[in-house]
C-alpha positions in Angstrom: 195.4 -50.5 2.1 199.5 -49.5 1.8 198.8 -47.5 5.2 196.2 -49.9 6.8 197.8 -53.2 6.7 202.1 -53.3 6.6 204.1 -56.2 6.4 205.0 -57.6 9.6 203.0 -55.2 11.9 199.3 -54.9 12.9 197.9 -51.4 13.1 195.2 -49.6 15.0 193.7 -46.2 14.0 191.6 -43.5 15.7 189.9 -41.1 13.5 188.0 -37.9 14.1 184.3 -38.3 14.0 183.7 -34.8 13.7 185.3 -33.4 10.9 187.0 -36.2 8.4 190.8 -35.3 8.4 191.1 -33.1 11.4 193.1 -35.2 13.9 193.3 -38.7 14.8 196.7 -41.2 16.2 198.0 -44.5 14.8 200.1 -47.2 16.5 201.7 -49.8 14.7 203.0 -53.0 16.7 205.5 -56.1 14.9 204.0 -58.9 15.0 206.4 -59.9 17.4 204.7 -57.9 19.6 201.3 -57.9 19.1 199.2 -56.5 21.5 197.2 -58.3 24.3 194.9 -55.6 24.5 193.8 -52.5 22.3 191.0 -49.6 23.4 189.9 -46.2 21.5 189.9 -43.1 23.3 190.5 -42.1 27.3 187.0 -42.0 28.4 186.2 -45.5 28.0 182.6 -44.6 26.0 184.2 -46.1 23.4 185.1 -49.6 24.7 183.8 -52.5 24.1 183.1 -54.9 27.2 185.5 -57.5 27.8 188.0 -55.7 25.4 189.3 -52.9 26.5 192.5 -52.0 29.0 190.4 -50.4 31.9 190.8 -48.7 34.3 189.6 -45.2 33.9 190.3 -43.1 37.4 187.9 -40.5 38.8 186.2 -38.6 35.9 183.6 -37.0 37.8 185.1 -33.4 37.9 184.4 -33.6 34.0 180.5 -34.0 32.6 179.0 -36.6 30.1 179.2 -34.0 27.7 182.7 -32.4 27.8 183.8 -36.3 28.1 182.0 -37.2 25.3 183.4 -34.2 23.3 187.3 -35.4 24.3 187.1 -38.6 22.6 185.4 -37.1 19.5 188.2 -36.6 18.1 190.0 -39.1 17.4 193.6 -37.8 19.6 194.3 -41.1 22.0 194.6 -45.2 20.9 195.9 -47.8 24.0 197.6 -50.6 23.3 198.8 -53.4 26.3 201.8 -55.5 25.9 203.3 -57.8 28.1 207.0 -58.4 28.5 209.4 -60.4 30.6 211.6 -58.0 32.6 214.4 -57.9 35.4 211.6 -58.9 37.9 209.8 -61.3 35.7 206.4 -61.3 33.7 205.3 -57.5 33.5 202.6 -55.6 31.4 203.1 -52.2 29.7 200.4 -50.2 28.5 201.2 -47.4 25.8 199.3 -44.3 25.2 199.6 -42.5 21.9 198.0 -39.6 21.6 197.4 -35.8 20.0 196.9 -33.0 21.9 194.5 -30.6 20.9 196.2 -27.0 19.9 194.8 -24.3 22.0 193.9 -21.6 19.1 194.4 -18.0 20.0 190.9 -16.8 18.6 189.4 -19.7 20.2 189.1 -19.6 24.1 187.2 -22.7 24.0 190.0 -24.9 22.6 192.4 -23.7 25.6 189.7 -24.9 27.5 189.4 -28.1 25.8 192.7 -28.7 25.7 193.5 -28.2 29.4 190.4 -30.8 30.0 192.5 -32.9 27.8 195.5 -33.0 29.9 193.8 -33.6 32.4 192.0 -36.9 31.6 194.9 -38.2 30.2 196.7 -37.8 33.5 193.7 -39.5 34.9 194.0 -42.2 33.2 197.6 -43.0 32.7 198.1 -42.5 36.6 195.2 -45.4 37.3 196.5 -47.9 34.8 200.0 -47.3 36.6 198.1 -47.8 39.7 196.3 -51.1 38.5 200.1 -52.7 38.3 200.8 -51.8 34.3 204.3 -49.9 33.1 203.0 -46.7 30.9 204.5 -45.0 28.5 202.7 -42.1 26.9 204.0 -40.8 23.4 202.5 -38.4 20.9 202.2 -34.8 19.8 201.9 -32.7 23.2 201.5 -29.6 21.7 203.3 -27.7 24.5 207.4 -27.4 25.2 208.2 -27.5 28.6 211.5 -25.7 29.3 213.0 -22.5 27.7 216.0 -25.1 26.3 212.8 -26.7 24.6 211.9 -23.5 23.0 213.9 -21.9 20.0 213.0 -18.3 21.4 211.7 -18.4 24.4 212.2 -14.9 25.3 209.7 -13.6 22.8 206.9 -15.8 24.2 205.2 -13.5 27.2 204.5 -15.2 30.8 206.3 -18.3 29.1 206.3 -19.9 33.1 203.0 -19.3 33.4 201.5 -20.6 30.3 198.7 -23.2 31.6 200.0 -26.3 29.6 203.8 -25.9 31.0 202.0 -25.8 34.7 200.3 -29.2 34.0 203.3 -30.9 32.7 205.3 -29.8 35.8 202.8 -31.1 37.9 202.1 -34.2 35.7 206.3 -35.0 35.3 208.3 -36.0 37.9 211.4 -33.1 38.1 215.0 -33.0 39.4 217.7 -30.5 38.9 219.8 -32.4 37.0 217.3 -33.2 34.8 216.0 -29.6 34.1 219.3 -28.1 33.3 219.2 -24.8 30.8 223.0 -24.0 31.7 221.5 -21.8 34.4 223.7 -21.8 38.1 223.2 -24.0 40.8 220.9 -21.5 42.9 218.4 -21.3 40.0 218.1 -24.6 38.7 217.2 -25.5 42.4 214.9 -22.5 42.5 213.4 -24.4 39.3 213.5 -28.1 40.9 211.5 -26.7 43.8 209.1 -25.3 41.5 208.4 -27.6 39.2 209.2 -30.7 40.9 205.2 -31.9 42.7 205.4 -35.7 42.6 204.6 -36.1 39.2 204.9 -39.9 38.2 206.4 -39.2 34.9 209.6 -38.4 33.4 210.9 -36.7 30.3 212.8 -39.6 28.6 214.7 -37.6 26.1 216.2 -34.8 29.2 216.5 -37.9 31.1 219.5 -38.9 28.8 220.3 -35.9 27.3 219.6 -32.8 30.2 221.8 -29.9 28.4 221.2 -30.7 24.4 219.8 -27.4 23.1 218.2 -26.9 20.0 217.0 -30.4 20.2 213.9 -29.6 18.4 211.3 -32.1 16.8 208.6 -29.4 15.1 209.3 -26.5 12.6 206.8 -24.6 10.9 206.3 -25.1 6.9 205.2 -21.8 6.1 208.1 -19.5 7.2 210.8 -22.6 6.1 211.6 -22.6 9.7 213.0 -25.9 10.0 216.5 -24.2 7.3 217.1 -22.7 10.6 216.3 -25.5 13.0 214.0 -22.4 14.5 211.4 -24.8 16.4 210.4 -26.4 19.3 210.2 -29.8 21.3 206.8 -30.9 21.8 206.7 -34.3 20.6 207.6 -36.6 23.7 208.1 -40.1 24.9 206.9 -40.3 28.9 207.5 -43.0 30.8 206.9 -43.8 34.4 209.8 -43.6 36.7 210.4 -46.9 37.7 210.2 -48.1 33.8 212.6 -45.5 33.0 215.3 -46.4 35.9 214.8 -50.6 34.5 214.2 -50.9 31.3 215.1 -48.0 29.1 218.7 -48.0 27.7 218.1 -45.1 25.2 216.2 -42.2 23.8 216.5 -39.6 20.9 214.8 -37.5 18.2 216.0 -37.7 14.5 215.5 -34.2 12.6 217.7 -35.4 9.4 214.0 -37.4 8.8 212.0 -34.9 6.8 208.6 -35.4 5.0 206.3 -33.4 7.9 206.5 -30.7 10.0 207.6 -32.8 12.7 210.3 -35.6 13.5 210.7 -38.5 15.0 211.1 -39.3 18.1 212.4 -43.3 19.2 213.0 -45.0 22.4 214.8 -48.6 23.2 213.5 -50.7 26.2 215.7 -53.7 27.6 213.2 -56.4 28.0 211.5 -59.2 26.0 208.3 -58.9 24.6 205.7 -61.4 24.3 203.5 -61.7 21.3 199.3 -61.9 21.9 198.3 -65.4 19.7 195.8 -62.7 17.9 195.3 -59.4 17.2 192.8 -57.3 19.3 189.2 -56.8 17.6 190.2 -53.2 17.1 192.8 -54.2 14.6 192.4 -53.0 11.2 193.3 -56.5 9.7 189.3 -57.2 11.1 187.6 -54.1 9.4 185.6 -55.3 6.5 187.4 -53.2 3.8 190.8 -55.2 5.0 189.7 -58.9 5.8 190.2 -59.8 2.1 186.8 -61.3 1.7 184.7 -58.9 -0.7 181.5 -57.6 -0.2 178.2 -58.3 -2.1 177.1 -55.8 -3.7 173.6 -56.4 -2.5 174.9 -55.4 0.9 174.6 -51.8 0.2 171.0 -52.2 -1.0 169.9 -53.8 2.5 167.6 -51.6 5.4 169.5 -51.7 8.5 168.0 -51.8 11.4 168.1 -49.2 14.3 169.5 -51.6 16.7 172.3 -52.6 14.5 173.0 -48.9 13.2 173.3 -47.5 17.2 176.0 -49.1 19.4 176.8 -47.7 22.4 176.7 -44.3 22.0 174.6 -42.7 19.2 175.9 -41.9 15.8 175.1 -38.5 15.9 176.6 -37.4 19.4 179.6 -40.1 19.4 179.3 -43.4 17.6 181.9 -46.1 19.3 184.2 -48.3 17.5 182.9 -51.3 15.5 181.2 -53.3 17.6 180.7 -57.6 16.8 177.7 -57.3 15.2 178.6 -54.7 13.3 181.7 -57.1 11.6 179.7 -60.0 11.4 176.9 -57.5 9.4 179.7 -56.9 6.8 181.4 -60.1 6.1 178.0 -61.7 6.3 175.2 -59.7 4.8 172.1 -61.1 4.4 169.9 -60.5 1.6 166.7 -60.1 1.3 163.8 -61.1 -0.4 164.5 -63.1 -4.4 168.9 -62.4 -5.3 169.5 -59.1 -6.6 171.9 -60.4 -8.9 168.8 -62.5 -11.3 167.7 -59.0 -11.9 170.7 -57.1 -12.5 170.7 -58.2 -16.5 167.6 -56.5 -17.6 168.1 -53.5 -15.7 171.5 -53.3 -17.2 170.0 -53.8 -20.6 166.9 -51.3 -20.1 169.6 -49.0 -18.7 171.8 -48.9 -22.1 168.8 -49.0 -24.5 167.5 -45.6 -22.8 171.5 -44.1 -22.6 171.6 -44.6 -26.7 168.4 -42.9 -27.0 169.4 -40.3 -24.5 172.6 -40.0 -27.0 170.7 -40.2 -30.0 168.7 -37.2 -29.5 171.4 -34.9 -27.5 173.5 -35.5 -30.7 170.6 -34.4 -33.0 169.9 -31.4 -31.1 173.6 -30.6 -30.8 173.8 -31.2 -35.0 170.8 -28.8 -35.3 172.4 -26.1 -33.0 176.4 -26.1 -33.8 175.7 -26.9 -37.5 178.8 -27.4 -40.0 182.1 -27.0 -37.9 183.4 -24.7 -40.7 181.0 -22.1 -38.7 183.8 -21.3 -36.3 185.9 -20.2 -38.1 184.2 -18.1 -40.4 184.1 -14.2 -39.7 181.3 -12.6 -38.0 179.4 -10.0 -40.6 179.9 -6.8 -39.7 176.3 -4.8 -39.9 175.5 -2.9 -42.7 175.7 0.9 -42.3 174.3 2.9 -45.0 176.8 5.7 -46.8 176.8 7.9 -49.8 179.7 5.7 -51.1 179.6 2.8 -53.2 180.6 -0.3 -50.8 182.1 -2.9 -53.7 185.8 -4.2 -51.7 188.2 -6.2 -54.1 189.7 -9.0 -52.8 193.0 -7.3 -52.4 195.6 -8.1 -49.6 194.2 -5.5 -47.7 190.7 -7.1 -47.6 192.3 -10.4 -46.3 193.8 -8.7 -43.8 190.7 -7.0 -42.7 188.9 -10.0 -42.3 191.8 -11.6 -40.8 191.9 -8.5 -38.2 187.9 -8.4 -38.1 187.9 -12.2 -36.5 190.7 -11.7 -34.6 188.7 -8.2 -32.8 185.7 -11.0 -31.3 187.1 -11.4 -28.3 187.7 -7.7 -27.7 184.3 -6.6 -25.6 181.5 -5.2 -27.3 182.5 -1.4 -26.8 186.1 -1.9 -28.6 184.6 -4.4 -31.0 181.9 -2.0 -32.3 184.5 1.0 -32.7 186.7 -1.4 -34.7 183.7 -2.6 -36.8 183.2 1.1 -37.8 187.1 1.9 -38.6 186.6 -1.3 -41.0 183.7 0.6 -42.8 185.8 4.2 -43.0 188.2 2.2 -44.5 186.4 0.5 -47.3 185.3 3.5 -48.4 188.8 5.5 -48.2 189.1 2.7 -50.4 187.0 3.4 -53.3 188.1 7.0 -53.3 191.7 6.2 -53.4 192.7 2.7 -53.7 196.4 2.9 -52.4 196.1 5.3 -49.9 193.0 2.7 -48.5 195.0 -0.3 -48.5 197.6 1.3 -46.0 195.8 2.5 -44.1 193.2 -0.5 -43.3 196.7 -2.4 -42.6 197.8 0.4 -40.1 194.4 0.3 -38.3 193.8 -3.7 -37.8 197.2 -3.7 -36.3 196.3 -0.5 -33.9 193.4 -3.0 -32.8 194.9 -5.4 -32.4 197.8 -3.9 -30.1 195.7 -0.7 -29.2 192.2 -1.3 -27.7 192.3 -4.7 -26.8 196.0 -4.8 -25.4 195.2 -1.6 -23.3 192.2 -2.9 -22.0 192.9 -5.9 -20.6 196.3 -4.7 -19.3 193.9 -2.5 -16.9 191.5 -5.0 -15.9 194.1 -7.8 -15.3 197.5 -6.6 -14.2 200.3 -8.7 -12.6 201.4 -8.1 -9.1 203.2 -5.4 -8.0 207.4 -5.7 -8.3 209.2 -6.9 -4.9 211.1 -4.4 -3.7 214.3 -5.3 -2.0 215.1 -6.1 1.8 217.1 -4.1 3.8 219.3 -6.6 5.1 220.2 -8.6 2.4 219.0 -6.6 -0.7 217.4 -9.7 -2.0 213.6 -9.3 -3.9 210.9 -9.9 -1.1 208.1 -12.3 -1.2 204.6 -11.1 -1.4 201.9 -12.5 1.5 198.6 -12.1 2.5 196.8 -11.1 5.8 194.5 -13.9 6.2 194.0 -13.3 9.7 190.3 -12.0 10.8 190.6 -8.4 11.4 190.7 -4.7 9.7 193.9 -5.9 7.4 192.4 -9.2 6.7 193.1 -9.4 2.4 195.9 -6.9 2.3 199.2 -8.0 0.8 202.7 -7.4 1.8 206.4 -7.7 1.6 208.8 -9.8 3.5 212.2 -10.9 3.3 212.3 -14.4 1.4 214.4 -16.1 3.8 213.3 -18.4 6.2 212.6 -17.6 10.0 215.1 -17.5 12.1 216.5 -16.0 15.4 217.3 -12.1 15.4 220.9 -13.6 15.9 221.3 -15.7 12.9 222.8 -13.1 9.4 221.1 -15.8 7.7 217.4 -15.9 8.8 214.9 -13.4 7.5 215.4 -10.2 8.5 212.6 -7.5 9.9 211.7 -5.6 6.7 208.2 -5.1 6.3 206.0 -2.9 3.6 202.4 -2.8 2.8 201.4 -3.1 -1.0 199.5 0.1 -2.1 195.9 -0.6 -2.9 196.2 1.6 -6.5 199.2 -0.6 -7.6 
C-alpha cells in the first residue's frame, strides 16, 4: 500500500509473470499530470481495446512466441500525456523500461536481449511517427561510449559489443556530442561511425558532452561505488525535436544512495495537462487498493473459464486485468444460501475438536516427559561388576563426579563411554585409598571436560583459516568464495578488503590473490 498508492501521484506497475521478483518497471505521474493513456508491455498482447497508446510498427521479423516471451517479463509500462508547448497542444508518450542483462553463461539472454532492443526501437519509432513526443527512460543495461565506462580498456572488442552497435544506430550522433577528449580527426572518425539517422538523442551528453566519471551504476559486492568505479547505463532518450524545444536540463545524482543505481532526472519547458481520471491500468483500480474490502466468500466462489482466461492464457502470458475481471472483485457474487449463517457452528465445531486435540497431545506429552525434575537429573552410569566393594560417600569428590558425569552427555557416545569407565576406576581407587581417590576423580572430570570433548569438537568444527595480509597495503584480506560453475566452483580465497577500483587509484583493492588450502 506505502509503494502502490503515494500522495499526490497515481502509479502503474509491470511485474514479471514468470518468476515473482525477477524484473518489472514503475512509473509514477502527479496528479497534475495524470495520464491520458496507460498500456503494459511493447507488444501490444497485453492491451486492452480501446485503452491502450497504439501503435506497434512492423513486428513481423519477430514470432508469436519470442513476442510473447518479451513482454513476460514485466521490463516496459507506457504512459501518454499531453502538454501545451511552443507550437500549441502536443502529446508525449513516455517509455520506461528494463533491459534484460545479457548473462555470459547464457547465450539465450544475449539473444533475448538484442530482440529486446529491437522491439522497443520498433515501437518508439512508430509512436513518434503517429505525431506523439517520446521519451524513453529506464535501466539500458549497456554504456555507450568509453567516457561511459569506468575502464573501458579492460573490456575486449568494447566497439563491437552488439548492444553499443544498436544504440548507435538507434541514437542520433554528432561530434560534439560524442566527445571523449579525443582530437578532431577521431571524434569525426567516431561521428561517421556511429552517426546512421537514429531519431534519438542522449539527453544527459546532450548537456554535458565531456563530464567523465558521470556514472549512475556501481556494483554492491566489490563496494565499487567508494571508488565511483561504474558505469552509465541508466538513460533518459528523447526524440530530437523534443530535445531542441522543450528540454532545459538534464543530470544524474550519485550523492542519492539506497541501490546500486542512481538517479537520473530531466526538466521539460511546457505545460502539462491533467487526464479528468486515471487510466484503468492504475493501481488506485486494483481490488486490493480501491478501499472497498472483499467478502470473504469471494475466495470460496468457482470461477469460470471464461472469466479466469483474458486475452492471452494464464499459463503462456496472462494480460493485465481486464473489466470483468475488476467488476469480479469489487462485486462477487455468492452463491447458493450466505456463507456467513454458517460460519458460527463451524467455528464452534472447529474449537471443541482443537481442545480435544489439546487435551490428548498434553496427556500423551505428561505420559512421555514425566516430572520436569527428569532433566536435570544424571544419567546412571551402567553397572560393571569388580572385585571391589562399590559403597561411594557423599564426599565433595562424589558431587563433583556427578557434576562432571552430566556435564560428559553431550560428549558423543565414544568419549562418553571412556569417561563413564574413568568414573568407575575412580570409585574404586577410592575405597582403597580415600585421599588419593578424591584427587584424583577431581583431576579426571576436569581432563574430560577440557580433554576429550574440547579436542573433539575443535577437529570437527574449526573456524576459518587466518587472513593473511595484502601486498599492497598489508591490511588482513577478506575471504570469498568461487560460486561460479566450474572446476573451482566451492573453493575459498583471499582478496584485498578494499573496494574495486582502477589499477590507478593507491586506494582501491589491489591484485593480491591466494587460494585457501583444502587441509586448513
Amino acid at each position: 500500500m506505502l509503494t502502490a498508492i503515494v500522495d499526490g501521484y497515481n502509479s502503474y506497475f509491470s511485474f514479471s509473470r514468470g518468476r515473482s521478483g525477477y524484473s518489472g518497471v514503475a512509473t509514477y505521474c502527479k496528479d497534475t499530470a495524470t495520464p491520458f493513456l496507460a498500456e503494459e508491455g511493447l507488444t501490444g498482447l497485453l492491451a486492452n481495446q480501446g485503452e491502450a497508446v497504439g501503435c506497434y510498427g512492423d513486428q513481423f521479423e519477430l514470432s508469436s512466441e519470442e513476442l510473447l516471451a518479451l513482454d513476460n517479463e514485466g521490463r516496459a509500462f507506457i504512459t501518454q500525456h499531453h502538454f501545451i508547448g511552443k507550437d500549441g497542444p502536443q502529446k508525449l508518450t513516455v517509455i520506461n523500461v528494463y533491459c534484460p542483462r545479457a548473462d555470459p553463461d547464457k547465450p539465450e539472454r544475449k539473444q533475448y536481449k538484442l530482440q529486446f532492443y529491437q522491439l522497443l526501437q520498433c515501437r518508439a519509432e512508430a509512436i513518434l511517427s503517429s505525431g506523439s513526443h517520446v521519451i524513453v527512460l529506464g535501466d539500458v543495461n549497456t554504456s555507450h561510449r568509453p567516457i561511459d565506462h569506468c575502464d573501458p580498456d579492460d573490456v575486449d572488442n568494447f566497439e563491437d559489443n552488439p548492444g553499443r552497435k544498436w544504440l548507435n544506430h538507434f541514437l542520433f550522433g554528432t561530434a560534439e556530442k560524442t566527445e571523449n577528449g579525443n582530437t578532431e580527426d577521431e571524434l569525426a572518425d567516431i561521428s561517421q561511425k556511429s552517426a546512421s539517422g537514429g531519431k534519438f538523442v542522449d539527453s544527459f551528453r546532450h548537456f554535458h558532452p565531456k563530464r567523465s566519471n558521470a556514472f549512475t551504476c556501481w556494483s554492491t559486492l566489490t563496494g565499487a561505488r567508494q571508488t565511483n568505479y561504474g558505469t552509465r547505463i541508466d538513460y533518459i532518450f528523447a526524440d530530437h525535436c523534443l530535445v531542441k524545444s522543450a528540454l532545459i536540463g538534464v543530470d544524474i545524482m550519485p550523492e542519492v544512495e539506497g541501490s546500486d543505481h542512481c538517479p537520473v532526472w530531466a526538466q521539460l519547458s511546457c505545460t502539462l495537462q491533467s487526464s479528468p481520471k486515471c487510466p484503468p491500468l492504475c493501481t488506485r483500480h486494483m481490488p486490493e487498493f480501491t478501499g472497498r474490502q472483499q467478502k470473504l466468500s469471494r475466495f470460496f466462489v468457482k470461477v469460470s473459464e471464461k472469466e479466469r482466461f483474458s486475452k492471452v492464457s494464464e499459463e503462456s502470458l496472462p494480460g493485465s486485468q481486464d473489466s470483468g475481471e475488476i467488476r469480479e472483485n469489487l462485486n462477487p457474487v455468492v452463491q447458493g444460501n450466505s456463507v456467513s449463517k454458517k460460519r458460527p457452528m463451524c467455528r464452534e465445531k472447529d474449537a471443541n475438536v482443537h481442545k480435544a486435540k489439546r487435551s490428548n497431545q498434553m496427556k500423551t506429552e505428561s505420559n512421555a516427559k514425566g516430572s520436569l525434575l527428569a532433566f536435570f537429573k544424571p544419567k546412571q552410569t551402567p553397572s560393571i561388576p569388580s572385585s571391589g566393594n562399590l559403597s561411594p560417600k557423599k564426599t565433595k569428590s562424589s558431587q563433583d563426579s556427578s557434576g562432571s558425569e552430566s556435564d560428559v552427555r553431550s560428549c558423543p557416545s565414544d568419549v562418553q563411554m571412556e569417561t563413564n569407565l574413568s568414573l568407575v576406576t575412580e570409585m574404586e581407587t577410592e575405597n582403597q585409598d580415600e585421599v588419593e581417590g578424591e584427587s584424583t576423580s577431581i583431576v579426571k572430570s576436569k581432563d574430560c571436560k577440557k580433554g576429550p570433548c574440547t579436542g573433539f569438537w575443535k577437529a570437527v568444527l574449526h573456524g576459518p583459516p587466518q587472513p593473511p595480509l595484502c601486498k599492497s597495503h598489508n591490511e588482513p584480506c577478506v575471504l570469498r568464495t568461487v560460486k561460479k560453475a566450474g572446476p573451482n566452483l566451492g573453493r575459498q580465497f583471499f582478496v584485498c578488503a578494499r573496494p574495486q577500483g582502477h589499477a590507478s587509484n593507491p586506494q582501491a583493492r589491489c591484485n593480491f590473490f591466494a587460494w585457501v588450502d583444502k587441509g586448513k
